[in-house]
N, C-alpha and C positions, 0 to 999 in steps of 0.2 A: 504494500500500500504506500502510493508516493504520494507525501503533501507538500504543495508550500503553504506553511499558515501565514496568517494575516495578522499584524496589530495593527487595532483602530489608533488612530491620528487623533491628537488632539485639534481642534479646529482650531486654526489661528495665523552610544554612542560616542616614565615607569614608575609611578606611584599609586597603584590601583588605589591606595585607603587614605588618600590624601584631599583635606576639602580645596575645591577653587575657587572663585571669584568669577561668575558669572554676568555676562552679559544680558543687562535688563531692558534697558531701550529701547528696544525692537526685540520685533517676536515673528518668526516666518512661520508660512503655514499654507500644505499643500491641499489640491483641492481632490488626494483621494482620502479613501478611511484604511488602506493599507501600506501604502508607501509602493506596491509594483504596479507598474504597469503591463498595457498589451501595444504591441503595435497596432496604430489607428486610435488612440485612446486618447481624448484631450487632457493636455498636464495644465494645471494655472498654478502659480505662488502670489500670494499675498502676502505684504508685510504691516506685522500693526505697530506702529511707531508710539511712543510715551514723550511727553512733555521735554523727557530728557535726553530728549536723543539728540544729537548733533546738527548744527545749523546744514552739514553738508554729509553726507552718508554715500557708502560705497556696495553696489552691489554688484556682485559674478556671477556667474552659470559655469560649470565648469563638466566637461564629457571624460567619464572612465577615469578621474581622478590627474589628468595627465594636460589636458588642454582647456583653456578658457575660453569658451564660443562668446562671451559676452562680457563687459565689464565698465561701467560705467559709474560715475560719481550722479547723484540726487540729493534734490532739497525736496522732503517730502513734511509734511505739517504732521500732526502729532493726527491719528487715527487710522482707517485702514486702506491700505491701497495694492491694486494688482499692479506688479510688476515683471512679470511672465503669460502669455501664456500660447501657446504653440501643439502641435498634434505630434505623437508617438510617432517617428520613423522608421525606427532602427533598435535591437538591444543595447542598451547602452545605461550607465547608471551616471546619475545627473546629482552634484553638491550645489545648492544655492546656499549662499552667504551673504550677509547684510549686514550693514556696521560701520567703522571707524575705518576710513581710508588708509591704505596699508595696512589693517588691522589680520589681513591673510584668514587662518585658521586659529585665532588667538581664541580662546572662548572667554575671555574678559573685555573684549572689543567687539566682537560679532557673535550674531545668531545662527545659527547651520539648519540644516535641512537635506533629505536625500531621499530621491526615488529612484528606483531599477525599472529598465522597461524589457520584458521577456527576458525573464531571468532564466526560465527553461531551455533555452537554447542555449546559453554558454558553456563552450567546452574551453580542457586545459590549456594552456599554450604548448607543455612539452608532449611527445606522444611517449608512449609504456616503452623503454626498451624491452626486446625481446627476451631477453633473457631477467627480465626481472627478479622472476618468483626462483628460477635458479641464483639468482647469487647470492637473493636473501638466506635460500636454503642452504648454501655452504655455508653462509656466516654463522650461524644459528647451530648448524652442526660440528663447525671447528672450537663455537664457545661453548658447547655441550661434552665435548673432550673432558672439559676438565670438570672435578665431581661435585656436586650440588652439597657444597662445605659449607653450609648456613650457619652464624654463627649469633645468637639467640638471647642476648641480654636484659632481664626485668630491666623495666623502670618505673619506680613507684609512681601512684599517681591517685589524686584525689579527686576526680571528675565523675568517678563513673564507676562503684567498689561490687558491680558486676562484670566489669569489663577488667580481662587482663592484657598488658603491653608489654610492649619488648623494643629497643634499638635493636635493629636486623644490620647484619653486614653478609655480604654475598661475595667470596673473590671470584676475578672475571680472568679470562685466560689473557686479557689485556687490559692495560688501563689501569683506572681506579676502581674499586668496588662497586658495587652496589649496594646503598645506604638508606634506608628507611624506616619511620615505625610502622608499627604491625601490632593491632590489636584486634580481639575478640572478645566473646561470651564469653566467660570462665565457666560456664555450664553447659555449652553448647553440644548436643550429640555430634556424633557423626554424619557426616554427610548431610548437612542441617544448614549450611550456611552458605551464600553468595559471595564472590570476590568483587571487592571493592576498589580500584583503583586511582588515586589521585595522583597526576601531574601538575607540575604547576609553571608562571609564565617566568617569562626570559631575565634574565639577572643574577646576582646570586648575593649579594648583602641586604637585601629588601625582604622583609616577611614574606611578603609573596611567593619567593622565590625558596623557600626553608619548609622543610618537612615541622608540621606542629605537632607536638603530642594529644594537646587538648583536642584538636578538629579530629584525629585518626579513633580519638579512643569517641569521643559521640557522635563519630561516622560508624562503629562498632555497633551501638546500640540501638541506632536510627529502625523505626518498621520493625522489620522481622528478627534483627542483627545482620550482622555481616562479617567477615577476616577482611579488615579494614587496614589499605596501605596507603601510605603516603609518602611519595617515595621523592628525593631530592634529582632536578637534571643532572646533576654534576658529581655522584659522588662523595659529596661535602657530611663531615662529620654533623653530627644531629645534636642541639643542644648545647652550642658552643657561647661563650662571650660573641658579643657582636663584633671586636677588633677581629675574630679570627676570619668572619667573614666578609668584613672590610679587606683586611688584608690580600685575600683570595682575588677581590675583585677587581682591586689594583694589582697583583702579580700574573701567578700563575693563572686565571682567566678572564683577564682583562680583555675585551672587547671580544669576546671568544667566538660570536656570531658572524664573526666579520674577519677569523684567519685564513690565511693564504694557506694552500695546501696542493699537491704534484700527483693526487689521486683520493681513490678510496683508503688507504691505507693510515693519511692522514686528517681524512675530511671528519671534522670533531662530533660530529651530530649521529654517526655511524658506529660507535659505540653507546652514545646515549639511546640511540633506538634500543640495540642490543642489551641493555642493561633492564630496561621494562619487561622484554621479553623473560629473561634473565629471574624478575622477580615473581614472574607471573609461573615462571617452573615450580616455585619454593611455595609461593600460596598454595598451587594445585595440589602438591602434594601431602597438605596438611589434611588431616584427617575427619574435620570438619566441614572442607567443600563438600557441595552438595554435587558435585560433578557434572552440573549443569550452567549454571549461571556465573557470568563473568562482565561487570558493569566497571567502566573505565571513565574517568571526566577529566577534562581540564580546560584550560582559557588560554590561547594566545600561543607562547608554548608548549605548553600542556599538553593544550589541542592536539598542536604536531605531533606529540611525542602517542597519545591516545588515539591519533589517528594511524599512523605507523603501528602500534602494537594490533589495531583491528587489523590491519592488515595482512601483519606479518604474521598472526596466532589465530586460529581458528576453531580458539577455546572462547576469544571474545565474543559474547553474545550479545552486548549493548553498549552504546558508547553516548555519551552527550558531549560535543563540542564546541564551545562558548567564543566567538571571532578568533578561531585557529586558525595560526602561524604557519608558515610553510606549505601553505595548501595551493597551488598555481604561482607558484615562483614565475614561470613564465610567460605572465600574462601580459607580457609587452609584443608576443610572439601576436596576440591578438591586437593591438593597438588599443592596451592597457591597462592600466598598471600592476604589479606583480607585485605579490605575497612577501611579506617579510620573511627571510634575512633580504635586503636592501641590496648590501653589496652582489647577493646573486640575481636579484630580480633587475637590478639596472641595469646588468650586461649578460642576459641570459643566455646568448650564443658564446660566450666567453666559458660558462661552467656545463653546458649540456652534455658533454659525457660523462659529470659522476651526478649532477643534482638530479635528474629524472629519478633514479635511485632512490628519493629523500621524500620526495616530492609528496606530500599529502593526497592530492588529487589524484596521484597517480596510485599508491599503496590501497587507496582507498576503493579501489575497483576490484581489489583481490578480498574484499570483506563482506561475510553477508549479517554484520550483527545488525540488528535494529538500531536507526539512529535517531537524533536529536539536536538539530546543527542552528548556531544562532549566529547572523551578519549584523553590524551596524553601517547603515548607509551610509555614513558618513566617518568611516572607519576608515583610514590613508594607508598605517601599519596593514591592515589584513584586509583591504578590500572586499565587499560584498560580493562584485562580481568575480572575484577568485574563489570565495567559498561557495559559494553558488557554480562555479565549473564543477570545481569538488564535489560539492553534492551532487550534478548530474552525472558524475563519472561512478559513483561507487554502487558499488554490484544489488548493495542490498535492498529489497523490497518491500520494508516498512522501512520507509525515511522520511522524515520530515525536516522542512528548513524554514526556518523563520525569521523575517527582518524588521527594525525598528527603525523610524526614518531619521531617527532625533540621536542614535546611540554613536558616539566617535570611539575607540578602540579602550578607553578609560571609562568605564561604567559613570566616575563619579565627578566628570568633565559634563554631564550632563545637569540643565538646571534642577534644581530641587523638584519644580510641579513636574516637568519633565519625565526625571527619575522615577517618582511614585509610579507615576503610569507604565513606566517600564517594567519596576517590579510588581503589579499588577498584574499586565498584560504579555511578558514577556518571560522574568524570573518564575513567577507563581507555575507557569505551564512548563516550563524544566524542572521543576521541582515535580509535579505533578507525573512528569514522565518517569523520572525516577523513583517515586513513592511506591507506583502502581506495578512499573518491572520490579523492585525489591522488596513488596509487602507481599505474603504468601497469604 
């Protein structure tokens, strides 16, 4: 069953937990109730301007994130006025912005807005190399060589005195380990329980980017329970002073999204895949899985990394991915723009024999778990129209994809009224997906 759902519009998207300073003066506001369109479909924007907007205001149109079809400066009076409105041509996803001249993509200077027009039509920029599903399979079975040496440390913890935890370390036949908590029921039968996996987004001194105890142990209890992981990209010890992983982020993986590399051998994203896989051997074998279900989420990075495990493991039976990273890196190959990491999306003919490899969009056509995929229209980092190729590339047939026209790649970049409606209309229904796969 393949959906794209809709959120209704309101009439009138590296610090994910960080507040901002939003842009109040104007307010834009499209004239559908879902933010896609169809070719032949009339788009309008209006913008309602406040007493305090500026004597001179700047507004764009901008096609696939990459070209400005429009751009001009306006003195508009305080109330509401069209400033667009034209008929569906082409697939193509459209950012209006309204605001403070030069103000770009600032959300303390301008209002954003973003529709897709046939978003079922977009495909990848890269095609599948042919030998895909074989190389994965060497790698996976040259890291299978070495013996599933799990190494299983309590960690007390006062959240949850049904759930028990553990730091996990896993050594890999390369690289750095694999580092995670991992908790459960402490009363759980056999074969009773769903595997849970969290990833999380790109960085590594940022919360975000750190395995938490508290989320893994009442990720454990959530619904029905679960063997609840939350596993770090990088390896990174769990639990440390914050200088350790300051440190990190200035040394050994500083800019790490962004290294130069002479193949697969040392393309860094190619053991972090491998590492997921990796942890997902050591849950399965716990005596608790239920030998059936296998639920994966993340955001951004995450995404990548949960998109790549659906791919790569076909123990995955459900995946939610939140503006995933990596998903059509080459989507300039279409004329526009392509998926973070940056440095491979801006020169995509420069990396096309090892990124197809990596490529979200691409892994994700060898998965049939049941999905759950969320774009912000106005998302620059992870482009709607890239996660949207991604979703029509991947194999499985319960998918659904969801867009919000207001959401930029930072959930909390979004105004306050804004946000509500998102967690409304958007949050509540990934939640709801995942209640219903994980409550028995």
């Amino acid at each position: 069953m393949k959906r794209f759902l809709i959120c209704v519009l309101l009439t009138w998207v590296v610090a994910p937990f960080a507040s901002f300073a939003q842009y109040t003066a104007a307010v834009l506001e499209i004239n559908s109730k879902d933010g896609v369109y169809a070719v032949g479909d009339s788009i309008k924007v209006w913008v309602n301007v406040t007493p305090e907007c500026g004597a001179v205001q700047e507004f764009i149109v901008q096609e696939d994130m990459l070209r400005d079809i429009r751009k001009e400066e306006m003195k508009l009076t305080a109330g509401r006025h069209l400033v667009y409105a034209d008929v569906c041509s082409k697939p193509v996803n459209y950012v209006f912005t309204f605001g403070e001249p030069g103000g770009d993509r600032d959300y303390k200077r301008v209002s954003l807005v973003g529709a897709i027009v046939a978003p079922e039509t977009l495909t990848p920029g890269y095609k599948a190399p042919k030998d895909l599903k074989k190389f994965w399979a060497a790698q996976i079975k040259e890291m299978r060589k070495l013996p599933l040496d799990a190494k299983l440390t309590p960690v007390p913890q006062d959240y949850n005195s049904d759930v028990v935890s553990f730091d996990l370390e896993i050594p890999m036949h390369e690289g750095v380990p694999v580092r995670a908590y991992i908790a459960y029921p402490k009363n759980a039968d056999p074969k009773s329980l769903p595997i849970v996996i969290l990833a999380h987004g790109a960085g590594v001194k940022g919360s975000w980017a750190q395995s938490n105890l508290k989320r893994t142990v009442e990720n454990a209890a959530k619904y029905s329970g679960s063997i609840s992981i939350d596993i770090n990209a990088h390896g990174m010890l769990n639990g440390q002073p914050q200088s350790y992983y300051d440190e990190l982020e200035e040394t050994k993986l500083k800019n790490y999204s962004s290294w130069g590399y002479t193949g697969h051998e040392d393309f860094y994203f190619r053991l972090m895949y491998l590492r997921m896989v990796r942890v997902l051997d050591f849950a399965a074998s716990l005596p608790q899985w239920d030998g059936k279900r296998v639920y994966g989420y993340g955001e951004s990075q995450g995404g990548a990394q949960i998109a790549a495990l659906a791919g790569l493991d076909k123990r995955v039976t459900a995946i939610n991915l939140r503006v995933p990273a990596f998903v059509d890196v080459a989507g300039l190959f279409q004329n526009r723009k392509g998926s973070w990491p940056e440095r491979f999306s801006a020169d995509p003919g420069k990396y096309a024999d090892v990124i197809p490899y990596y490529d979200g969009a691409l892994l994700l056509s060898m998965s049939k778990a049941k999905m759950f995929i969320e774009a912000g229209l106005v998302d620059y980092l992870c482009p709607p129209s890239c996660v949207a190729a991604g979703f029509n590339n991947a194999k499985s047939k319960d998918k659904t994809i969801i867009f919000f026209p207001y959401r930029p790649h930072h959930e909390n970049r979004m105004p306050k009224d804004i946000r509500q409606r998102w967690k409304n209309e958007v949050k509540s229904l990934r939640e709801k997906f995942r209640e219903d796969y994980l409550t028995k």
